[in-house]
N, C-alpha and C positions, 0 to 999 in steps of 0.2 A: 586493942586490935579490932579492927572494921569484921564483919559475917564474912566479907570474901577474902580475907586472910585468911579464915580460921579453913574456909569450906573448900576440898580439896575436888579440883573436876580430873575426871578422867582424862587419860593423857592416851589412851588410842583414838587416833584422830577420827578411825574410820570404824569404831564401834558406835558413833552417834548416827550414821547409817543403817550400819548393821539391825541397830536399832528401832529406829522410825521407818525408815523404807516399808519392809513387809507389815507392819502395824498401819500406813497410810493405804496401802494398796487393799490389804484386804479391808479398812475400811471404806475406801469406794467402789469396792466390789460388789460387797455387802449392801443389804437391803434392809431397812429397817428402820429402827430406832438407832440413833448413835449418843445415843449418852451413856450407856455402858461404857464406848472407848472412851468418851473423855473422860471417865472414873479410870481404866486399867493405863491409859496413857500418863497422870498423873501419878499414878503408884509406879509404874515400870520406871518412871522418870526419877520419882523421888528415891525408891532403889538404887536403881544406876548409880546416882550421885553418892548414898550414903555408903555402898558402898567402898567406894575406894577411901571414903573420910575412916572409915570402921578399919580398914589394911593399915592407913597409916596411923591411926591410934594405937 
């Protein structure tokens, strides 16, 4: 079995919104340095995903 059989995606559609939206906004809001969000974007993301892989284990 292929990674994307195994790896299960979230199935509200409108949680990858809910998501990234306010995480883009306030990073062009923000002033600074932005490699912080690319670190927190990459764990909120890898989250996201393992969670619902974790529900249906």
């Amino acid at each position: 079995m292929s990674w994307r059989g195994r790896l299960k995606l979230p199935k509200e559609h409108g949680a990858w919104a809910m998501l990234y939206v306010p995480l883009a906004i306030g990073t062009l809001a923000a002033e600074g340095e932005r490699r912080p969000v690319l670190w927190l974007s990459l764990a909120v993301t890898f989250l996201f995903i393992a969670r619902e892989s974790v529900l249906a284990w």
